[in-house]
PyMOL commands that place a pseudoatom at each C-alpha (Angstrom):
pseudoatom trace, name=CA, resn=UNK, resi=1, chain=A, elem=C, hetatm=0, pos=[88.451, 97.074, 88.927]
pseudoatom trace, name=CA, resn=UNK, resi=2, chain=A, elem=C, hetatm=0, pos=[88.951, 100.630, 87.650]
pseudoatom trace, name=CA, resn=UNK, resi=3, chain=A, elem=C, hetatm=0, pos=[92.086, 102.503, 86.090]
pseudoatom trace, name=CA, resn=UNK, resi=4, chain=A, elem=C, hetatm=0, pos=[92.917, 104.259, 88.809]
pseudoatom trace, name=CA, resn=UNK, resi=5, chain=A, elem=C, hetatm=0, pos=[95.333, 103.495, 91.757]
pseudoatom trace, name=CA, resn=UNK, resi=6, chain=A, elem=C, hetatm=0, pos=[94.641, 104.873, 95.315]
pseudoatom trace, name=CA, resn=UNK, resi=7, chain=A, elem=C, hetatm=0, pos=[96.557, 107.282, 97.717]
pseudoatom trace, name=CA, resn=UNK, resi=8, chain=A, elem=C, hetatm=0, pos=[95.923, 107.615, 101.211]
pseudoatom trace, name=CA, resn=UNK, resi=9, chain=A, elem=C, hetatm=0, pos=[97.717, 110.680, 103.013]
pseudoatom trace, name=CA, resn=UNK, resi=10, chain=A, elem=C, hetatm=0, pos=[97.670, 111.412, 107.067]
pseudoatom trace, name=CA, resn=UNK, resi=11, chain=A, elem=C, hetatm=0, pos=[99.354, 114.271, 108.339]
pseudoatom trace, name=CA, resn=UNK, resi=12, chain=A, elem=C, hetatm=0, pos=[102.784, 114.333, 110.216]
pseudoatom trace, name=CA, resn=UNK, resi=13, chain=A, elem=C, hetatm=0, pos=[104.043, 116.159, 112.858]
pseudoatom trace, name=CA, resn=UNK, resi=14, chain=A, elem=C, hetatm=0, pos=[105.275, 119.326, 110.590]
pseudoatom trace, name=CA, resn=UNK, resi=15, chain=A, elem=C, hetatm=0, pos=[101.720, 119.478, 109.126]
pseudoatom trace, name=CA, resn=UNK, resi=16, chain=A, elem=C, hetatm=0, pos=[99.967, 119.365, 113.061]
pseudoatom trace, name=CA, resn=UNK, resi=17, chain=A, elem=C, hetatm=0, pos=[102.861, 122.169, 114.134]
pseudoatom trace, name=CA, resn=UNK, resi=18, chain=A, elem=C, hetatm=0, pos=[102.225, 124.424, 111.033]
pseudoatom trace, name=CA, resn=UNK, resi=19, chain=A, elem=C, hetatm=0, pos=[98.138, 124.029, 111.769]
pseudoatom trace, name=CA, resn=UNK, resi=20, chain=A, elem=C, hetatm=0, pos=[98.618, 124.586, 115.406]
pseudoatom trace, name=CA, resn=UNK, resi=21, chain=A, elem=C, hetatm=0, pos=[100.558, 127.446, 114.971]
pseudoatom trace, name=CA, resn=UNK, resi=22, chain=A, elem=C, hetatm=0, pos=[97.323, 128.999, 113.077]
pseudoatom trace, name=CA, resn=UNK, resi=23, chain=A, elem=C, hetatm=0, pos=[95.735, 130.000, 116.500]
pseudoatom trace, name=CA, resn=UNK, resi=24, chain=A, elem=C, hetatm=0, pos=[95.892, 129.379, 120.287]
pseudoatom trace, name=CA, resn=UNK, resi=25, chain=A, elem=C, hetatm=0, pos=[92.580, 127.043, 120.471]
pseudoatom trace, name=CA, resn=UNK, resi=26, chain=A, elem=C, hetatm=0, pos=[94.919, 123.945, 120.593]
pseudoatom trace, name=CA, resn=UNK, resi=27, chain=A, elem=C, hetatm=0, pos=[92.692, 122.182, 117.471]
pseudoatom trace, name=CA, resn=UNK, resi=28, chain=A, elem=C, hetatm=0, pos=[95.299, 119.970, 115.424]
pseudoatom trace, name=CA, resn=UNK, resi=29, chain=A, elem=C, hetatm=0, pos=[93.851, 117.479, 112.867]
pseudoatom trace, name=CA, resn=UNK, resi=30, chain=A, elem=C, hetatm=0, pos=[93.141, 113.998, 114.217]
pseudoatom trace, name=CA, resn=UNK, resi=31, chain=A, elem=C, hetatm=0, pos=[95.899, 111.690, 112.964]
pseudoatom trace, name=CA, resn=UNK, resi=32, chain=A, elem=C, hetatm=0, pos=[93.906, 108.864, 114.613]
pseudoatom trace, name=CA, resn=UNK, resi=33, chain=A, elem=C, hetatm=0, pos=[91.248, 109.514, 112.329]
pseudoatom trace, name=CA, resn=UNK, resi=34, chain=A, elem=C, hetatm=0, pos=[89.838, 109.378, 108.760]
pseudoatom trace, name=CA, resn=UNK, resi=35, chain=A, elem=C, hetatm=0, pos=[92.515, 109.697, 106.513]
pseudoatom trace, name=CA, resn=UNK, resi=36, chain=A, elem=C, hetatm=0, pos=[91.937, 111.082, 102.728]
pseudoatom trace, name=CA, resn=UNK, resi=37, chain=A, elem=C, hetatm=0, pos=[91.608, 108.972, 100.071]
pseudoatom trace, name=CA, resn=UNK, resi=38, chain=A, elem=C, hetatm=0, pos=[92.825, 110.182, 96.260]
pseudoatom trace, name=CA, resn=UNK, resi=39, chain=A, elem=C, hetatm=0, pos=[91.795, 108.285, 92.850]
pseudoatom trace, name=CA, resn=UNK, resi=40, chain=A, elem=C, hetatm=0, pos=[95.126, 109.242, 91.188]
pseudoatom trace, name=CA, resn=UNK, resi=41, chain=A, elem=C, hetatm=0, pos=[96.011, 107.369, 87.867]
pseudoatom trace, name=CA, resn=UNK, resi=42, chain=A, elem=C, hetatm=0, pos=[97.105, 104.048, 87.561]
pseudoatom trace, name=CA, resn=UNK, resi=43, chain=A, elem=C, hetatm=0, pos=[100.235, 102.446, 87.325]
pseudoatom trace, name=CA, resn=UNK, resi=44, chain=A, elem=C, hetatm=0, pos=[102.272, 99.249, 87.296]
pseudoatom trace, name=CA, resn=UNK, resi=45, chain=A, elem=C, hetatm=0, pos=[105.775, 99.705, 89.356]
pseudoatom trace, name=CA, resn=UNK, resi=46, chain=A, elem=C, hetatm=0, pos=[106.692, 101.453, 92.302]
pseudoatom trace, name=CA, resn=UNK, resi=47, chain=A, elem=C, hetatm=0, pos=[108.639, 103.425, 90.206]
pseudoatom trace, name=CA, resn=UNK, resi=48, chain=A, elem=C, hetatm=0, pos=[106.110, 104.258, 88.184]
pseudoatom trace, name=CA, resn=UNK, resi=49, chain=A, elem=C, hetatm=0, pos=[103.831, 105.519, 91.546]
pseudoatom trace, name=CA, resn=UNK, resi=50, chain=A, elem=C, hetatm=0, pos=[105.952, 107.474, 92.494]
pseudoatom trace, name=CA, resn=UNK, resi=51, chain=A, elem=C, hetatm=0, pos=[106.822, 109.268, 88.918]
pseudoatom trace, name=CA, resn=UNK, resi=52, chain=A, elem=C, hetatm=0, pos=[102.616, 109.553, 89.468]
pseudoatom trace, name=CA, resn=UNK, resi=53, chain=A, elem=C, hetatm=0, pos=[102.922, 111.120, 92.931]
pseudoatom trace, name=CA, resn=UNK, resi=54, chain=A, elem=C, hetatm=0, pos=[105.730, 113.626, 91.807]
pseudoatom trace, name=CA, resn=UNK, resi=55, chain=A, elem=C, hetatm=0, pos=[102.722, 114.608, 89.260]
pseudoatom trace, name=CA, resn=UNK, resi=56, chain=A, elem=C, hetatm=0, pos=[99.879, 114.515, 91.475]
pseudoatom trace, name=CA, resn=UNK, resi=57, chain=A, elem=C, hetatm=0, pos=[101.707, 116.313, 94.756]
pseudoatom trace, name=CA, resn=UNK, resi=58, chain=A, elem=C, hetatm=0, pos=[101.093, 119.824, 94.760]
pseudoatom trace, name=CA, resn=UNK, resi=59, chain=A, elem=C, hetatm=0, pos=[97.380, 119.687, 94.071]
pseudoatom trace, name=CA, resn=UNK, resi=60, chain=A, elem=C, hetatm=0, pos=[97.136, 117.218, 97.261]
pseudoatom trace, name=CA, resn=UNK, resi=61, chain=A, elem=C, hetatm=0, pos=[99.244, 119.369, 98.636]
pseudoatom trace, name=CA, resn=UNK, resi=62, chain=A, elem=C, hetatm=0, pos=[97.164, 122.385, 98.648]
pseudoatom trace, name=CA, resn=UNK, resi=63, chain=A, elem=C, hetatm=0, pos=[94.137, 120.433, 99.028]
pseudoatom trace, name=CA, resn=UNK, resi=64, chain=A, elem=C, hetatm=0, pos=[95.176, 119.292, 102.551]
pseudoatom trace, name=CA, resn=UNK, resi=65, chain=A, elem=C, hetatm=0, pos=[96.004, 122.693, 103.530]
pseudoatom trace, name=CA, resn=UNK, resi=66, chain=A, elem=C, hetatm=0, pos=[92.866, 124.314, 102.204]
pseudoatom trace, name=CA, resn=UNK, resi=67, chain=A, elem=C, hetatm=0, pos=[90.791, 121.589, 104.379]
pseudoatom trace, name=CA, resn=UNK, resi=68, chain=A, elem=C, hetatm=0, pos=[92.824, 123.055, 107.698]
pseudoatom trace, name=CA, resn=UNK, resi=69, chain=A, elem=C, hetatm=0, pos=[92.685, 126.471, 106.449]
pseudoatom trace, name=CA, resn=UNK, resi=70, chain=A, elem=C, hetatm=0, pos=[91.272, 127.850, 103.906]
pseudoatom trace, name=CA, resn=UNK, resi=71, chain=A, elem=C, hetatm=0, pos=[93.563, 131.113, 103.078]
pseudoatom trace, name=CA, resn=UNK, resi=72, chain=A, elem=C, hetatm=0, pos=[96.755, 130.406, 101.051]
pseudoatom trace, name=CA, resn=UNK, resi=73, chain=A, elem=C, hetatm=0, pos=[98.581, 133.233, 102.668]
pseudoatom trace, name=CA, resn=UNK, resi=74, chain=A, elem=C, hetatm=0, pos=[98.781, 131.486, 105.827]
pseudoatom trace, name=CA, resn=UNK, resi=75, chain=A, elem=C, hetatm=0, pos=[99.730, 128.379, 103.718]
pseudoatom trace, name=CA, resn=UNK, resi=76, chain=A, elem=C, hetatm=0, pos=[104.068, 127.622, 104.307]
pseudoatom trace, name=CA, resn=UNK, resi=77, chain=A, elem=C, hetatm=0, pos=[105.536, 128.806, 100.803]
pseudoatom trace, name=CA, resn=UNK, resi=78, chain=A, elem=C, hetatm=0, pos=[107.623, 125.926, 100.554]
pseudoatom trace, name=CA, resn=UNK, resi=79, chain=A, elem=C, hetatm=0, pos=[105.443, 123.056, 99.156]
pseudoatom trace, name=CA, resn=UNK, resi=80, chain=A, elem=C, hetatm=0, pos=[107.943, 121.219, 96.998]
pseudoatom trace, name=CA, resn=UNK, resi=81, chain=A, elem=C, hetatm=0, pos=[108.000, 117.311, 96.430]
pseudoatom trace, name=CA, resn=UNK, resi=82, chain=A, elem=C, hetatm=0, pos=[110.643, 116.774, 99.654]
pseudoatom trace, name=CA, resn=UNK, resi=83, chain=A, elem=C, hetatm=0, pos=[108.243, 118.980, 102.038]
pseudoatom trace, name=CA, resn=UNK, resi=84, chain=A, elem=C, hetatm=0, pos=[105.208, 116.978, 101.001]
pseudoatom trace, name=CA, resn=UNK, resi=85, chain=A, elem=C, hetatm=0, pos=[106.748, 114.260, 101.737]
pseudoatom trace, name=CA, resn=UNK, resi=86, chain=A, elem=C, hetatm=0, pos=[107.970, 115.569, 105.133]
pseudoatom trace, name=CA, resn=UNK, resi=87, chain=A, elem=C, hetatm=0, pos=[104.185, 116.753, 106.013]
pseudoatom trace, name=CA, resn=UNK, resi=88, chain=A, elem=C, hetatm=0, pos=[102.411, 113.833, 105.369]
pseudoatom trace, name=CA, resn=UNK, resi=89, chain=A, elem=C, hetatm=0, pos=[102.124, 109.970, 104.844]
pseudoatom trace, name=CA, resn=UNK, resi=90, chain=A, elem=C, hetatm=0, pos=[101.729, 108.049, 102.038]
pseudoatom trace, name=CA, resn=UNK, resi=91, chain=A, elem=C, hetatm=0, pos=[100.438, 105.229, 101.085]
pseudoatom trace, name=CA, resn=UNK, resi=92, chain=A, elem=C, hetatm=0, pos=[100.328, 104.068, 97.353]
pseudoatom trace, name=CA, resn=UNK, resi=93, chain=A, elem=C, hetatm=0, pos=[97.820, 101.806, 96.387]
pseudoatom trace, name=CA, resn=UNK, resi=94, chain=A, elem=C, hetatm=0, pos=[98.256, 100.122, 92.680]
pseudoatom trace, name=CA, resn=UNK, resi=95, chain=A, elem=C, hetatm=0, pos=[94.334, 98.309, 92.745]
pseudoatom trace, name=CA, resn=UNK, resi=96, chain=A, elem=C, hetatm=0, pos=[91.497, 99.514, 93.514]
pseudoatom trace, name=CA, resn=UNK, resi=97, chain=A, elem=C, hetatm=0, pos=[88.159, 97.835, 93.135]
pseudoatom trace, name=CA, resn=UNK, resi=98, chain=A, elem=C, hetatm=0, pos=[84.657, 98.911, 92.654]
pseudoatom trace, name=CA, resn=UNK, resi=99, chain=A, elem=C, hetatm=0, pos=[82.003, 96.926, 94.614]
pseudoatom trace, name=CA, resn=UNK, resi=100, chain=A, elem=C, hetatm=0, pos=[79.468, 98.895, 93.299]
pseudoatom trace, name=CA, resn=UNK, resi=101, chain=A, elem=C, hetatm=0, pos=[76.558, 98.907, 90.875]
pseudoatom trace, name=CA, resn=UNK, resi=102, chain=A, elem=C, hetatm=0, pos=[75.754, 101.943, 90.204]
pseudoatom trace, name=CA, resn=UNK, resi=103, chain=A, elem=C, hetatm=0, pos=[77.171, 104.448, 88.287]
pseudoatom trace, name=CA, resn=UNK, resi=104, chain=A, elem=C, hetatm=0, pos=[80.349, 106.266, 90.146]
pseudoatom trace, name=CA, resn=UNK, resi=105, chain=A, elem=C, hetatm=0, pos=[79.617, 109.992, 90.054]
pseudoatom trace, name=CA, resn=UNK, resi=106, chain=A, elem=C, hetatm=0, pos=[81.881, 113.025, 90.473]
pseudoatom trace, name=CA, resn=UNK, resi=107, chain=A, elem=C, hetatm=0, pos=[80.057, 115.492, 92.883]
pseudoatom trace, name=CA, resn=UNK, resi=108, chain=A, elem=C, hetatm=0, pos=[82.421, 118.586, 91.533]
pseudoatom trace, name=CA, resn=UNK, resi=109, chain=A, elem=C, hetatm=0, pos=[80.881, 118.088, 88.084]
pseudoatom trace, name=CA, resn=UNK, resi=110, chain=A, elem=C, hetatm=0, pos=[77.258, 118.181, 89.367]
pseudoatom trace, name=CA, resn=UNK, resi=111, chain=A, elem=C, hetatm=0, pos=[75.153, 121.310, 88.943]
for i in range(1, 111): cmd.bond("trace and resi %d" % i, "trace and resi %d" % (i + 1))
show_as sticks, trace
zoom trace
């Protein structure tokens, strides 16, 4: 088991509007599909997840936006805590397990 809870977020219907509205092509992230997955530290309570999320919010925040769009000034300029939660899903996860062997490895800290 490792110390480290999980967070899963999908996109809402705010989040498809506000990348829709980036062009005319129609292209809207696929709710259907493969939602992201954050390692975000552990805790015990619900309370205490989402006293983690309030932490962890606005860097998920802009990393969902950057992986629609990659220039912050078409980013909205309101990300606080209540809009995040308005954009996207969330699910907390308190356990997460490792059913691997081999050494877990951090691609960003590679070369």
């Amino acid at each position: 088991m490792l110390n480290r809870a999980a967070l899963i977020v999908r996109p809402k219907q705010p989040f498809l509007d506000w990348a829709a509205s980036l062009d005319d092509s129609g292209l809207v992230p696929d709710v259907a599909g493969e939602p992201t997955v954050y390692l975000i530290p552990e805790f015990e309570s619900d309370e205490d997840g989402r006293l983690v999320l309030k932490h962890v919010y606005a860097e998920i925040f802009e990393r969902e936006l950057d992986g629609w769009h990659t220039d912050p000034s078409a980013w909205p300029q309101k990300r606080d805590f209540k809009t995040f939660q308005e954009w996207f899903s969330i699910d907390l996860h308190a356990v997460v397990e490792d059913l691997m062997d081999d050494v877990l490895v951090d691609d960003d800290l590679d070369g």
